[in-house]
C-alpha positions in Angstrom: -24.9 -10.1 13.3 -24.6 -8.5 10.0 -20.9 -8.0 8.5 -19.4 -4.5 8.9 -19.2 -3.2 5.2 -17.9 0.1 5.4 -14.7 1.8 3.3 -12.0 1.6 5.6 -8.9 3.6 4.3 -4.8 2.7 5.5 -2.3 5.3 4.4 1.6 5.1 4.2 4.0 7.4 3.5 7.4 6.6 1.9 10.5 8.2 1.4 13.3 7.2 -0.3 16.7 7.6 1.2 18.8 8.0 -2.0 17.7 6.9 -5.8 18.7 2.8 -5.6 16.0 2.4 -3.0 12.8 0.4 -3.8 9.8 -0.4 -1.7 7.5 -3.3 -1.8 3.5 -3.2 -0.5 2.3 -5.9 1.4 -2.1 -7.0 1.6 -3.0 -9.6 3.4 -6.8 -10.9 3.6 -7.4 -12.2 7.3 -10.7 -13.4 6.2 -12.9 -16.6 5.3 -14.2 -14.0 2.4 -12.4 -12.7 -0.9 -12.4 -8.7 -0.5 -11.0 -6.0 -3.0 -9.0 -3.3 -2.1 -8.3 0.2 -4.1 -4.4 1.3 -3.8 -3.8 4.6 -4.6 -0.2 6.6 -5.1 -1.1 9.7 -4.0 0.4 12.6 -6.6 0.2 16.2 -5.8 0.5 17.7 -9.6 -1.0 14.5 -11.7 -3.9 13.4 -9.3 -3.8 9.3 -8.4 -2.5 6.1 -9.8 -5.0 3.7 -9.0 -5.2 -0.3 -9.3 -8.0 -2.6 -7.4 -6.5 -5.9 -6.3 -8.5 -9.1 -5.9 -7.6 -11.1 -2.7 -8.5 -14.7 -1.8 -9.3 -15.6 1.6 -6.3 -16.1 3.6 -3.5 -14.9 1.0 -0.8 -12.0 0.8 -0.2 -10.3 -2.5 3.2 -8.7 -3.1 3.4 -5.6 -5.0 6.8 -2.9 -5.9 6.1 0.5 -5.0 6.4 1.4 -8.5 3.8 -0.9 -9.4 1.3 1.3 -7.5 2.7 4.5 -7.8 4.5 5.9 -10.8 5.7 8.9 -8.8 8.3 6.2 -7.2 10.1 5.2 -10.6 10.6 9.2 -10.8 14.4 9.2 -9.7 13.8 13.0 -8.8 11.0 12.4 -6.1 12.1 10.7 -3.5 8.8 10.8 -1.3 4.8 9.8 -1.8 2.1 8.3 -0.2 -0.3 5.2 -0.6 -4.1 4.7 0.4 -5.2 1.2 0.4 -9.2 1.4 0.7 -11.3 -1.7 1.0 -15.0 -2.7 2.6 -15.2 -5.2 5.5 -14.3 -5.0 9.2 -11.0 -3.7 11.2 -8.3 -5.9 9.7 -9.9 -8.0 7.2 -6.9 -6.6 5.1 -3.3 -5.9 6.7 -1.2 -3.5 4.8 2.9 -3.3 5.6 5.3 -1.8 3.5 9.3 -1.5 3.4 11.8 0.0 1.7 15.6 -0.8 0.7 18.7 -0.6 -1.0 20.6 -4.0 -1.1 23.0 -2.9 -2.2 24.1 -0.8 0.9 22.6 -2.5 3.4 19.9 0.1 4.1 16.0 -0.7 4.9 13.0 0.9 6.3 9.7 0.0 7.4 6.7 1.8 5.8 4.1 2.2 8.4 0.3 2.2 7.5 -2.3 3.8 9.8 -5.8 3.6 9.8 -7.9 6.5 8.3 -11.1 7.2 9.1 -13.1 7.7 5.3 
């Protein structure tokens, strides 16, 4: 049976609950295969950040939200989105997110859903 190859798309939203949170991006690659995936911040004025990530079988990569999106070092937004987009089946890559301020104890989940391209 021939491997499932078509663009699968996650998105997130995050909001930040005052200007000392940060956020991290979690990708994980399930599979026996290296696969790429495309993160995107989505902007509304200045269009996307983008950055394609390579991912060994098996491994998580660990990224800061302002990494991937430059609208999150922007200490007057305080809310974006991310689109992780790579080929292969359901799940070959898991995306989870969080965000938190240490310093006050506070943290958040960032939940990614499944987007039909």
């Amino acid at each position: 049976m021939p491997e499932d190859n078509t663009l699968k798309a996650l998105e997130g939203l995050w909001w930040k609950h005052d200007n000392g949170v940060h956020g991290t991006i979690s990708l994980s690659n399930t599979t026996d295969q290296q696969r790429t995936a495309t993160l995107r911040g989505m902007r509304e004025a200045s269009g996307l950040d983008e950055r394609q990530v390579d991912l060994a079988p098996h491994t998580t990569q660990v990224f800061a939200l302002e990494q991937i999106s430059r609208e999150a070092s922007d200490s007057d937004n305080r809310a974006g989105g991310v689109r992780v987009e790579y080929k292969g089946p359901h799940g070959a890559i898991m995306v989870t997110g969080s965000l938190a301020n240490e310093s006050e104890g506070y943290s958040a989940n960032m939940p990614f859903w499944s987007h039909e391209s």
